[in-house]
PAZAPA-4460 file (N, C-alpha, C; in steps of 0.05 Angstrom, whole numbers, plus 32768, in hexadecimal, padded with zeros to 4 digits):
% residues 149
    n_x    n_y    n_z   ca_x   ca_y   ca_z    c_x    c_y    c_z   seq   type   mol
   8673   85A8   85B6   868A   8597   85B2   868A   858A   8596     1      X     A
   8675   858A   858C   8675   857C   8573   8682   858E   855A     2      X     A
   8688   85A3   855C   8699   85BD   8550   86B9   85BE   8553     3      X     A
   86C7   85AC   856B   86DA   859E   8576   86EA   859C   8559     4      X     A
   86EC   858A   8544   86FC   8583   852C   8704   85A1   8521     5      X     A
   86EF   85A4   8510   86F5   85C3   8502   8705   85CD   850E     6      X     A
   8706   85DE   852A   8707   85F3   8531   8720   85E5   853C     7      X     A
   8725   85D2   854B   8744   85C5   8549   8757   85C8   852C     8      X     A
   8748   85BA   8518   8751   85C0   84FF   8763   85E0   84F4     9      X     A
   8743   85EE   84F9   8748   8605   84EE   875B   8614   8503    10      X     A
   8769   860E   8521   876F   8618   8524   878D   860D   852A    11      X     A
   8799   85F1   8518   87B0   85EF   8512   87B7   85FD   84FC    12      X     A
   879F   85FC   84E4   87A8   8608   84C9   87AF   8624   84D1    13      X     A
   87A2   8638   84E3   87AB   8655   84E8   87BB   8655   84FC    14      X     A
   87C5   8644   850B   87D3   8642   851E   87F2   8643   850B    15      X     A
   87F2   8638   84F6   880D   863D   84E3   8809   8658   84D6    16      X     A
   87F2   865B   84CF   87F9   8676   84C3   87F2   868B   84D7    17      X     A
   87F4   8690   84EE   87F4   869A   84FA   8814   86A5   84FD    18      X     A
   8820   8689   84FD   8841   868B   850C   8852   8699   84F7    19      X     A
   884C   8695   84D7   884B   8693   84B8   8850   86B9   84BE    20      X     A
   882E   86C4   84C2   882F   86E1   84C7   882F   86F5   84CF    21      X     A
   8834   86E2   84E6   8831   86FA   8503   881D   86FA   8511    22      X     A
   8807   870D   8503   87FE   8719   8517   87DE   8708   8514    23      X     A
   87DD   86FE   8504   87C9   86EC   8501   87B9   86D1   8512    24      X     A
   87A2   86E3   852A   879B   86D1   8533   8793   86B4   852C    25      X     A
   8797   86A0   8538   878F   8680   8536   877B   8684   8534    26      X     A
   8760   8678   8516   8751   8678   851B   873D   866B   852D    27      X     A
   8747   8653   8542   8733   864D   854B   8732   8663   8569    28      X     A
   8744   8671   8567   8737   868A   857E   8723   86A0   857B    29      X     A
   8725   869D   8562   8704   86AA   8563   86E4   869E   8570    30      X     A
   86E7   868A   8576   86CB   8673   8580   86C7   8680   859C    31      X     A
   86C4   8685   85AB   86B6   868B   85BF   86A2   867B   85CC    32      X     A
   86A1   8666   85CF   8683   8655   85DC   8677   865C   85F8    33      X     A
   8665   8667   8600   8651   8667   8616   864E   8688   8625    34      X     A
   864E   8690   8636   864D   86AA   8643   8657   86C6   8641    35      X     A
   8661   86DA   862B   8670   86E7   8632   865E   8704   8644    36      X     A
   8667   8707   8655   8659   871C   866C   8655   873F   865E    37      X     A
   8674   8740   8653   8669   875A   864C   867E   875E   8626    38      X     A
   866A   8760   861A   8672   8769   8601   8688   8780   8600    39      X     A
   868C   8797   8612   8699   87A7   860C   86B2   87A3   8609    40      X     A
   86C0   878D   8613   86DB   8781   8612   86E1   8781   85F7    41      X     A
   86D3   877D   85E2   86DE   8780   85C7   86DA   879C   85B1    42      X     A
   86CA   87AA   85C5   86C4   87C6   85B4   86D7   87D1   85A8    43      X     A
   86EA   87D6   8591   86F8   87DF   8580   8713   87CA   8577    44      X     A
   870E   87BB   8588   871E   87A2   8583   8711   8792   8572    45      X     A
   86FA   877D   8571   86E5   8770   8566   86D0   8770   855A    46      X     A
   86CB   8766   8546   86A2   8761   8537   869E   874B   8543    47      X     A
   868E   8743   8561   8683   8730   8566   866C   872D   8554    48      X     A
   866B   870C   8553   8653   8702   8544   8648   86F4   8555    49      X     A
   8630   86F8   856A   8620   86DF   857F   860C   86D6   856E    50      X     A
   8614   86BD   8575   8600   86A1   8568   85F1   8694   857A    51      X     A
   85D9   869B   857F   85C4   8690   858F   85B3   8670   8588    52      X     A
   85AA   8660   8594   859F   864B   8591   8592   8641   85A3    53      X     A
   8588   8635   85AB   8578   8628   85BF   8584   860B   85C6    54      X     A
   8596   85F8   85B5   85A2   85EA   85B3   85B9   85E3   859E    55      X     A
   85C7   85D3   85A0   85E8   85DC   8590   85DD   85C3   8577    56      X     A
   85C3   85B8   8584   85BD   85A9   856B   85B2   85B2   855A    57      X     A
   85A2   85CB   855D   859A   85DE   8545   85A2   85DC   852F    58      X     A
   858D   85D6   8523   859A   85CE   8501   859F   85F3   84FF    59      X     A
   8595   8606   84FE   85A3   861E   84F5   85BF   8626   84FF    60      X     A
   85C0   861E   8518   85DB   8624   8527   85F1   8613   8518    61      X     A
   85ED   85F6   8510   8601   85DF   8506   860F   85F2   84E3    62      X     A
   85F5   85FE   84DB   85FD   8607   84C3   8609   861F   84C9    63      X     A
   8603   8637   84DB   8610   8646   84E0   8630   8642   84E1    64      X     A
   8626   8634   84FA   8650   8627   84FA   8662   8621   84E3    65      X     A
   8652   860D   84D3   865A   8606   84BF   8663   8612   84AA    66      X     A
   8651   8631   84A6   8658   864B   8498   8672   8657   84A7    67      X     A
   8677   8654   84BA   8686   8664   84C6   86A3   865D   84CC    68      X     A
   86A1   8639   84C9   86C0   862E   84BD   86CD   8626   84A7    69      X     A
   86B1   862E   8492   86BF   8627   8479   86D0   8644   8471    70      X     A
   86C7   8657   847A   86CD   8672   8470   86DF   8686   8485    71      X     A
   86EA   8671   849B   86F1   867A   84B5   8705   8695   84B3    72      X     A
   8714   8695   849F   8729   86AC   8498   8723   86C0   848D    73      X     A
   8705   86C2   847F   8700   86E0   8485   86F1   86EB   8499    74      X     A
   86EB   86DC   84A9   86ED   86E4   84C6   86FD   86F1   84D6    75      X     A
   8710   86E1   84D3   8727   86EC   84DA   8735   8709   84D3    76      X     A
   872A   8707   84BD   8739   8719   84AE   872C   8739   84B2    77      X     A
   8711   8733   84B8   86FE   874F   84C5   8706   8750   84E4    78      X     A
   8719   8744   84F3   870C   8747   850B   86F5   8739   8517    79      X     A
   86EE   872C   8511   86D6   871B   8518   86D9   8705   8532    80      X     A
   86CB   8700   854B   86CE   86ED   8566   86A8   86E1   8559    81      X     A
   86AA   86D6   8561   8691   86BB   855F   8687   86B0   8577    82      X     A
   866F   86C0   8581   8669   86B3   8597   8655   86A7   859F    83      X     A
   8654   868B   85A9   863A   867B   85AD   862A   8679   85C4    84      X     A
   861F   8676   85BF   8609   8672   85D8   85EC   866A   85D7    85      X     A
   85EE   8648   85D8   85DC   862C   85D4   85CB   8629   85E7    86      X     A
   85CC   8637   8603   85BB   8628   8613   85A7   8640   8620    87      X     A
   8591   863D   861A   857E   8658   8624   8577   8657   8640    88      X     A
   857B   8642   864A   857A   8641   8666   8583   864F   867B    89      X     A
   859D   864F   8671   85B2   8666   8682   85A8   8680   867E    90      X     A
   859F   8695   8683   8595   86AA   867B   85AB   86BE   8679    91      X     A
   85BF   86BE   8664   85DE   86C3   865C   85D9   86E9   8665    92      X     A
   85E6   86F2   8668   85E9   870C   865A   85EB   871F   863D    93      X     A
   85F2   86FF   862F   85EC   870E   8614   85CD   8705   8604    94      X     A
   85C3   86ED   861D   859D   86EC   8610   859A   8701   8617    95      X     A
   859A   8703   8636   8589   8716   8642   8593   8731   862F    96      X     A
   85AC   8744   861F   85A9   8758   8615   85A1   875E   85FB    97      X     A
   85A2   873D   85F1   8590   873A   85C8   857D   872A   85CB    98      X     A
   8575   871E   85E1   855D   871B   85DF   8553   8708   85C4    99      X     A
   8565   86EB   85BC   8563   86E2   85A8   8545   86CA   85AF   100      X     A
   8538   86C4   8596   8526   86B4   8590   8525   8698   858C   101      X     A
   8537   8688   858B   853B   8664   857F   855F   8673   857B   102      X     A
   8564   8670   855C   857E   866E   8550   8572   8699   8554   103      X     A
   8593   86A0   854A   8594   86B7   8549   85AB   86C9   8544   104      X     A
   85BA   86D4   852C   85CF   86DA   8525   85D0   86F9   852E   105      X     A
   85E3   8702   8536   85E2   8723   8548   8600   8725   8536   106      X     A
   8608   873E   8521   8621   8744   8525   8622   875F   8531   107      X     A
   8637   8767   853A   863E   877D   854D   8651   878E   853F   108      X     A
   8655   87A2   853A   866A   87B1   8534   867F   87B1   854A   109      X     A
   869E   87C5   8541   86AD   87CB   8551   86A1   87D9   856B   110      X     A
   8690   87EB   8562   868B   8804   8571   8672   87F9   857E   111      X     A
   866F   87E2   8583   865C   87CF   8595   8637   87D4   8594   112      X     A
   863A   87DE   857A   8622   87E2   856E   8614   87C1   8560   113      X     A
   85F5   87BE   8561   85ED   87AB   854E   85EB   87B5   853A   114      X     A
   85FA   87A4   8529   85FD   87AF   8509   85E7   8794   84F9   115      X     A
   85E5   8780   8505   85D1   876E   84F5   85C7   875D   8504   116      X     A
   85AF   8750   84FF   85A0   8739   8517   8593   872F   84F7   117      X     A
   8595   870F   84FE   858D   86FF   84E9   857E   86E9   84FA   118      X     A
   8563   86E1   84F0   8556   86C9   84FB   8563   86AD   84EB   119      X     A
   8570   86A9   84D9   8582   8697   84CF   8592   8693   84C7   120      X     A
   85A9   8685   84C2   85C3   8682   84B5   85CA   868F   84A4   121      X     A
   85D9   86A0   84A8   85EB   86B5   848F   8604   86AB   848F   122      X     A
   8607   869F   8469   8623   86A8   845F   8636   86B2   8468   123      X     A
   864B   86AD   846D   866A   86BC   846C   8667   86D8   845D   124      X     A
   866C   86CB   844C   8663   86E0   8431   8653   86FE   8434   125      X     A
   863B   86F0   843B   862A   8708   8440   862E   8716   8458   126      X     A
   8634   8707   846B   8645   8718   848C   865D   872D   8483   127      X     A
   866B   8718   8474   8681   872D   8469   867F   8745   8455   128      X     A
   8669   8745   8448   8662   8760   8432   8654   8772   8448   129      X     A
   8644   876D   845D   8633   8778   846E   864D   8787   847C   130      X     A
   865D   8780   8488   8678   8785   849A   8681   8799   8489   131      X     A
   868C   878D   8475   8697   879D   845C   868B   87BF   8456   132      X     A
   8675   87C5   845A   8663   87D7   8453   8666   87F4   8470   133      X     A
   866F   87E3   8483   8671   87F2   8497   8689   8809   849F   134      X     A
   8685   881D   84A6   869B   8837   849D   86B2   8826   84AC   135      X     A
   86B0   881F   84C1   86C6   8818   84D1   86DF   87FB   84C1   136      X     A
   86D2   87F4   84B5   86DC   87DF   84A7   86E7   87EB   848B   137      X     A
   86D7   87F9   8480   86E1   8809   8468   86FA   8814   8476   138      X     A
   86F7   8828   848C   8715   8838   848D   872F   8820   848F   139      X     A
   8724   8805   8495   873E   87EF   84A6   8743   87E8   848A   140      X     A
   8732   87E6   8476   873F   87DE   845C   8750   87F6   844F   141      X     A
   8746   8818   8450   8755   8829   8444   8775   8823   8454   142      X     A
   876F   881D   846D   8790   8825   847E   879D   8808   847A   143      X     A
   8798   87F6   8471   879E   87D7   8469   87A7   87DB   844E   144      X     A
   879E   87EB   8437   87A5   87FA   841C   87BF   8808   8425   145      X     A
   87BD   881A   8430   87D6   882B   8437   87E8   881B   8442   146      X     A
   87E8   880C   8451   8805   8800   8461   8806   87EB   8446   147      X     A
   87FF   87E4   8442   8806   87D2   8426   8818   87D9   8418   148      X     A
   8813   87FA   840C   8821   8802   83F7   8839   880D   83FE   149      X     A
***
């Protein structure tokens, strides 16, 4: 809950440009907080990113977040859902299938592959050159080139 402002914020600021361009999800629908059962729901649709913690007070988790709303629109802009999951207690379906340590960054490709696992806070930036590098994302920028022109 303490993520509550931002993501309200960020999701009036895209909630206009959403209306502005169509097709442009609100960013605060990318957040996802607590359980999702089965990852395949987003396979060619989505780059989930699961964010593991042991608690939401996690100083790595607070900075994670924090990376992840300053820079929320190129998130968006890959396709990217954001999903948390703070409490190790619950034995989620997505511990039990990554199997994370304390904090723990997993990104996923479309094709529901792990494309990266980080023991600490990664950049926007660097998520996004990492994404960037991947064929599937290369072809969405060639066919994003073409309808352009």
């Amino acid at each position: 809950m303490k993520y509550a402002l931002p993501f309200v914020l960020a999701g009036l600021l895209g909630g206009s440009l959403a209306a502005a361009e169509g097709d442009v999800p609100a960013p605060s629908s990318i957040f996802i907080e607590g359980d999702v059962e089965d990852l395949s729901q987003f396979v060619w649709k989505k780059r989930p990113i699961v964010v593991f913690a042991d608690s939401p007070d996690d100083p790595n988790f607070d900075l994670q977040m924090e990376y992840f709303t300053e820079r929320i629109d190129e998130l968006v802009e890959r396709d990217v859902i954001v999903l948390t999951d703070t409490d190790p207690s619950v034995q989620s379906a997505l511990r039990t299938k990554l199997r994370p340590r304390g904090f723990m960054l997993v990104l996923i490709g479309k094709d529901g592959s792990i494309k990266l696992r980080k023991p600490l806070p990664w950049d926007v930036r660097e998520l996004s050159r990492t994404i960037d590098k991947n064929p599937t994302r290369q072809r969405e920028i060639r066919e994003r080139r073409a309808n352009d022109s």
